[in-house]
C-alpha positions as a Python dict, from the first residue, in 0.01 Angstrom:
ca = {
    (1, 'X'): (0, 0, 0),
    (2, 'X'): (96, 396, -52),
    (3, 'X'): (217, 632, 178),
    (4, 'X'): (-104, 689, 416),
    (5, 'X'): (-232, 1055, 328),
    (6, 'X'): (-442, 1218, 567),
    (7, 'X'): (-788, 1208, 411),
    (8, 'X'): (-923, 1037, 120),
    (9, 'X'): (-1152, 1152, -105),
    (10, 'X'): (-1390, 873, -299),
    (11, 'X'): (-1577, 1004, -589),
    (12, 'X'): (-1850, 768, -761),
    (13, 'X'): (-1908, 915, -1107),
    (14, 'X'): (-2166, 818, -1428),
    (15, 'X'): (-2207, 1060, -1686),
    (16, 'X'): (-2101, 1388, -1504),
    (17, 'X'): (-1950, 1593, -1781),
    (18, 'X'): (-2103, 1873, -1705),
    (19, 'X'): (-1934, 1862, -1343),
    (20, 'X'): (-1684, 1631, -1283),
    (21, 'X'): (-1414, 1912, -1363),
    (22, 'X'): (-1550, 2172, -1118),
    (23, 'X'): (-1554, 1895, -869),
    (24, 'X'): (-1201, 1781, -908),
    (25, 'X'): (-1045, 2152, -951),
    (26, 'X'): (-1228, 2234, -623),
    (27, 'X'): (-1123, 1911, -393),
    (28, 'X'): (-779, 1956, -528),
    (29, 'X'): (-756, 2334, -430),
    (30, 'X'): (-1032, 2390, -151),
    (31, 'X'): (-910, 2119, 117),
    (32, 'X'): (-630, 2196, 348),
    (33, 'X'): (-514, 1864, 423),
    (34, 'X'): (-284, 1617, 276),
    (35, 'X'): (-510, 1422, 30),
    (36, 'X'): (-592, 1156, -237),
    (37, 'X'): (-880, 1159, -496),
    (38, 'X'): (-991, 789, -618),
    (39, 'X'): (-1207, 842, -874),
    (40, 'X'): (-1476, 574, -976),
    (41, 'X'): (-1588, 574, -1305),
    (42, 'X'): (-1914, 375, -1294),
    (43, 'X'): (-1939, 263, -1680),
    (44, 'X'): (-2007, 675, -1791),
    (45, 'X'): (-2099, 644, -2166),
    (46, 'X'): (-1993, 1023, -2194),
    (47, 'X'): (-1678, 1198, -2170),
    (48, 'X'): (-1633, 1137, -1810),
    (49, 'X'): (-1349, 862, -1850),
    (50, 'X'): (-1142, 1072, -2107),
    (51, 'X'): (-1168, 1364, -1860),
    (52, 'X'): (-1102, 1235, -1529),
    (53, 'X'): (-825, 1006, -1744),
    (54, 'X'): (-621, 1365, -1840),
    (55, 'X'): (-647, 1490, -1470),
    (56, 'X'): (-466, 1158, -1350),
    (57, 'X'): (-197, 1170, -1624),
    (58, 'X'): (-84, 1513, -1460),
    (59, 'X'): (-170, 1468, -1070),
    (60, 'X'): (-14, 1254, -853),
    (61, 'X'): (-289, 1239, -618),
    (62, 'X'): (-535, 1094, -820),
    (63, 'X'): (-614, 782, -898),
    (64, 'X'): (-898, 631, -1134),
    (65, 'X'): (-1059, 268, -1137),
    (66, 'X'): (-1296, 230, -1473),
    (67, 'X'): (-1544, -5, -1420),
    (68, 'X'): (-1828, -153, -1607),
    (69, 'X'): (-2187, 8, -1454),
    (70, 'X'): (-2316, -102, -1141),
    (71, 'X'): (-2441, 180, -939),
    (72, 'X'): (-2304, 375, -662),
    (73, 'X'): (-2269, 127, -379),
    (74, 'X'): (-2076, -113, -597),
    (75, 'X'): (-1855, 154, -758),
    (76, 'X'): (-1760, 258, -370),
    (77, 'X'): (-1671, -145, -300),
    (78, 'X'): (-1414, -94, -560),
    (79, 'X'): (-1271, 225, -438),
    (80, 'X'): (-1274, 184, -22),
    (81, 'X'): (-966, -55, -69),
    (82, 'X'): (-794, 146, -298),
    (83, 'X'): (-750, 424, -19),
    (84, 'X'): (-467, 480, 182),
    (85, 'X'): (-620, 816, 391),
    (86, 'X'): (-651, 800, 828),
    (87, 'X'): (-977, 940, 718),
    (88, 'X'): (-1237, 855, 390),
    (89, 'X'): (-1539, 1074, 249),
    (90, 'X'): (-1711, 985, -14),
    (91, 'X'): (-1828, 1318, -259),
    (92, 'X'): (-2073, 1312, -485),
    (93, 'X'): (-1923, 1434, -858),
    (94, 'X'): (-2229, 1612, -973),
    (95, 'X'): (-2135, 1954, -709),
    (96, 'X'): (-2512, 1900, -490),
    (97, 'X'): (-2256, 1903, -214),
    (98, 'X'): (-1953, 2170, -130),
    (99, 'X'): (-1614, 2035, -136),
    (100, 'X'): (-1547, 2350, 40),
    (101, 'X'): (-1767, 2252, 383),
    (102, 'X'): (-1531, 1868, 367),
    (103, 'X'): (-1295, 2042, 620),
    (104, 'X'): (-1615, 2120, 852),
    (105, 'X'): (-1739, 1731, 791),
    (106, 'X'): (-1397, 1565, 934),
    (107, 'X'): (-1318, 1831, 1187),
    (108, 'X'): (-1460, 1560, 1460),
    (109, 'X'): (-1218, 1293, 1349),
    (110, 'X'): (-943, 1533, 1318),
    (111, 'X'): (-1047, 1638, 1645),
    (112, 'X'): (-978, 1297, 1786),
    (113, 'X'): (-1414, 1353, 1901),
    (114, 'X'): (-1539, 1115, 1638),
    (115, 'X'): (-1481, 805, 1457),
    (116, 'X'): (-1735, 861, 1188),
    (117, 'X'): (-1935, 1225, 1113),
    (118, 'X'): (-2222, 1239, 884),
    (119, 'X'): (-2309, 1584, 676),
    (120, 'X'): (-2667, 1706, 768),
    (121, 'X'): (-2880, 1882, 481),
    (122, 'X'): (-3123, 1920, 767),
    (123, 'X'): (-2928, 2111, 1001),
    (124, 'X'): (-2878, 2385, 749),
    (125, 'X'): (-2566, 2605, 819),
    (126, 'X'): (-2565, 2793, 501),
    (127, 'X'): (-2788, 2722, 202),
    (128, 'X'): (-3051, 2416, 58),
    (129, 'X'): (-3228, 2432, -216),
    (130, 'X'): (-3595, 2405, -222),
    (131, 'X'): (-3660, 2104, -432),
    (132, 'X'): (-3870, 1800, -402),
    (133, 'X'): (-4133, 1741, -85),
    (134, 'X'): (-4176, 1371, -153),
    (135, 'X'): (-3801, 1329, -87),
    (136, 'X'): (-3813, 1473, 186),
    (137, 'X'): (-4079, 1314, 364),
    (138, 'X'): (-3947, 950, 210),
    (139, 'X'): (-3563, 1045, 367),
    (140, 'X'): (-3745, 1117, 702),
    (141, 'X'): (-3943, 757, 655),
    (142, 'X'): (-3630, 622, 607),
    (143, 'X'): (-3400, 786, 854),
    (144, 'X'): (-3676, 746, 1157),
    (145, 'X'): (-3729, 354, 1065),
    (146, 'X'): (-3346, 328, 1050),
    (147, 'X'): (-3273, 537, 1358),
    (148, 'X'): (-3558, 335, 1567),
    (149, 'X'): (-3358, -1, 1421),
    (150, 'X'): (-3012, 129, 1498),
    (151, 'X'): (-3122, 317, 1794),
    (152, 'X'): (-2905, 584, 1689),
    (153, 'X'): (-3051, 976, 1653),
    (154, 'X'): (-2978, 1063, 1315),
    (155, 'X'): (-3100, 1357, 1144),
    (156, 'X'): (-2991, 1208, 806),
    (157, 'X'): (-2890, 871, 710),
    (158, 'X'): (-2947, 901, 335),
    (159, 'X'): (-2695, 1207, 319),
    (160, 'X'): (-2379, 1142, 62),
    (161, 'X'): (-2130, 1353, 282),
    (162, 'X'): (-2019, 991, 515),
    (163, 'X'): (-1665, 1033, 691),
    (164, 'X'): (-1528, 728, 853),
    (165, 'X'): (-1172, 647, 1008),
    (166, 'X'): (-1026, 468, 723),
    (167, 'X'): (-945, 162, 883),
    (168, 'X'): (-1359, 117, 956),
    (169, 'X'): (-1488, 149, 621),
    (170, 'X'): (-1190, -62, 454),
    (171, 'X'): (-1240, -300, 699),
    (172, 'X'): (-1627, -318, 611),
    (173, 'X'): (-1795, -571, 373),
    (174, 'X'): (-2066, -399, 170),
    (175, 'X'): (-2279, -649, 15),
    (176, 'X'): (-2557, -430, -101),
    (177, 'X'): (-2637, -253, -396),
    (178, 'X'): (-2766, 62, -602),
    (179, 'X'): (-2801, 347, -343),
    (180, 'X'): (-2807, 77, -71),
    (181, 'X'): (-2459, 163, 82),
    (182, 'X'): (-2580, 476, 244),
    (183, 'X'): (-2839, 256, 503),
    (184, 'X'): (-2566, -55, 504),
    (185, 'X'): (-2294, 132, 654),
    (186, 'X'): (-2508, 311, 903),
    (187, 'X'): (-2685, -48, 1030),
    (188, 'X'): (-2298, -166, 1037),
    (189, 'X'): (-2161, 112, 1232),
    (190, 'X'): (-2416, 106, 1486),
    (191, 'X'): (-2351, -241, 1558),
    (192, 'X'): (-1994, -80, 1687),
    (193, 'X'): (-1845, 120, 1961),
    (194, 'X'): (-1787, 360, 1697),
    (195, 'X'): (-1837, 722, 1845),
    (196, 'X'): (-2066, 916, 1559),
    (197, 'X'): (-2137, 1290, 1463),
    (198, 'X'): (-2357, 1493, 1263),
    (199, 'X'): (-2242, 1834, 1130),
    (200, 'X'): (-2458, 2052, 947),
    (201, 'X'): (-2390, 2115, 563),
    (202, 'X'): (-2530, 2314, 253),
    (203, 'X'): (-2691, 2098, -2),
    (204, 'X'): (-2730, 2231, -364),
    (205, 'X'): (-2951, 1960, -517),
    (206, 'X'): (-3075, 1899, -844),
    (207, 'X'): (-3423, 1841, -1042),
    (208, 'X'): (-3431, 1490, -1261),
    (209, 'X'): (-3413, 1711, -1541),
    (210, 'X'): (-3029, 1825, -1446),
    (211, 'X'): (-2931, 1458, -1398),
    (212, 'X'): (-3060, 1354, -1053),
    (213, 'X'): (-3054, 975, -1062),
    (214, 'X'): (-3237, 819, -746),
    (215, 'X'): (-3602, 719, -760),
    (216, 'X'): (-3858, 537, -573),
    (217, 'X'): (-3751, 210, -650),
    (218, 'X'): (-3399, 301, -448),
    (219, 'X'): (-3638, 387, -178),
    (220, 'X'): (-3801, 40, -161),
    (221, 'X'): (-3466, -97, -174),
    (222, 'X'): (-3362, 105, 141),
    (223, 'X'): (-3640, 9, 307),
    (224, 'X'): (-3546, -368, 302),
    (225, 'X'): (-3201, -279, 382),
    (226, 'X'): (-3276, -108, 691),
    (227, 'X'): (-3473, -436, 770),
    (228, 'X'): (-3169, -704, 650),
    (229, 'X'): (-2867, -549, 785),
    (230, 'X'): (-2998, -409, 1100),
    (231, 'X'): (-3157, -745, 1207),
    (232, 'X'): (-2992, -1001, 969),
    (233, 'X'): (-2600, -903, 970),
    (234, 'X'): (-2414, -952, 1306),
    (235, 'X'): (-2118, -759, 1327),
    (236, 'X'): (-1891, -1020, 1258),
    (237, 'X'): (-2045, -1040, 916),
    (238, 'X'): (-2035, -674, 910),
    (239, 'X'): (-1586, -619, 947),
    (240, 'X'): (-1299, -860, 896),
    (241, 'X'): (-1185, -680, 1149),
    (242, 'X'): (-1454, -545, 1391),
    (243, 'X'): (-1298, -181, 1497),
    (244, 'X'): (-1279, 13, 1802),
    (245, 'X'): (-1317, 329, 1891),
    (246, 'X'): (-1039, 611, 1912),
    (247, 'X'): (-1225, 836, 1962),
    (248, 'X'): (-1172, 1067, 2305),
    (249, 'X'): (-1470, 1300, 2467),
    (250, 'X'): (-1236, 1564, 2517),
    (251, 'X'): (-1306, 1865, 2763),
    (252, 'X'): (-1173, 2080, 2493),
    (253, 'X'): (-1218, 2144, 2141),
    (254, 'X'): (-1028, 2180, 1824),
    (255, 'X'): (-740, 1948, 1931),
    (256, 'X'): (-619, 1934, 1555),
    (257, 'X'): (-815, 2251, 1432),
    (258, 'X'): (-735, 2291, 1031),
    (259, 'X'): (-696, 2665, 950),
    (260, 'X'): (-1009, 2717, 726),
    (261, 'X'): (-981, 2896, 431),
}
């Protein structure tokens, strides 16, 4: 394995064009830590793989996996080995969320407060866009079934801004599929002493129109998962290697505060 970097940075990408540039350019000059880009392309039939191809034959810290299509959950199996960061996020390559607000996401684990920190659209610090009421009321179906299952308070389990110490989602088997990781990893992290944190963050989302992808039918999926790996996957079956927490409740804050630009 490489050199372990300080965070790495996992973006899933299909057919993003339009904004896998903007997304790259920003990550690569908006985060203030040591870091790695792995770069998933999920089967794009566009110009995604010749573009995200050039960036990597002139930066060192990326690296890209091609892949035939098979959603998001199976292009992040690929791409969680493949890191070498203390800490992994996973961002979204079609800019509904700010690489800029990643330094606000992992400030916990930097902290040494948290093991895993989950972005928030519904603690809004900044901006959301007004968009679609059926999602929301489906992604508060979904995250009060999966809280009452994992007994966890969640505000937002379907979010796509997920930060885990890197040794906890590597050491993680994700069986699922389609949009299914986002309730499999929360089911399996609950089953651990993993210390967890929310953080509010801006959410720019988009119409179906502009490329938005998810639909009802991921929905019903997510309801069974919350079912199957929150009462049908011990934790053993969960990690190769179950982790523990390192995670401290200090009585101060901002133990390894990143100067924010």
């Amino acid at each position: 394995m490489a050199k372990e970097v300080q965070l790495s940075v996992v973006i899933p990408v299909f057919n993003e064009e339009k904004t896998v540039r903007s997304v790259i350019d920003r990550l690569l000059s908006e985060i203030p830590v040591d870091l790695e880009l792995v770069i998933v392309n999920d089967g794009s039939t566009d110009r995604t793989p010749a573009i995200i191809d050039e960036y990597a034959a002139k930066e060192p810290r990326i690296r890209v996996i091609h892949k035939t299509n098979g959603g998001k959950t199976s292009a992040l199996k690929a791409a969680f080995p493949q890191t070498n960061g203390s800490i992994v996020i996973i961002q979204d390559a079609d800019l509904e969320y700010d690489p800029a607000e990643i330094i606000h996401v992992i400030q916990p684990i930097l902290d040494g407060n948290a093991d895993v920190v989950y972005g928030s659209r519904f603690m809004v610090r900044r901006a959301a866009r007004v968009l679609y009421f059926y999602h929301y009321v489906a992604n508060n179906l979904l995250t009060m079934l999966s809280n009452m299952m994992t007994n966890l308070n969640m505000s937002d389990v379907e979010t796509g801004y997920k930060a885990f110490r890197g040794d906890i989602i590597r050491n993680m088997t994700i069986t699922s599929s389609g949009f299914g990781v986002e309730i499999e990893v929360t089911a399996k992290i609950a089953k651990t002493d993993a210390v967890i944190y929310e953080v509010p963050i801006s959410y720019y989302g988009r119409t179906y129109t502009e490329g938005k992808k998810i639909g009802m039918k991921d929905g019903l999926h997510a309801l069974w998962y919350i079912f199957r790996f929150n009462l049908f996957c011990s934790v053993n079956q969960a990690f190769r290697v179950i982790p523990k927490s390192q995670a401290v409740q200090n009585t101060h804050f901002s133990k390894q505060t990143v100067n924010i630009r």
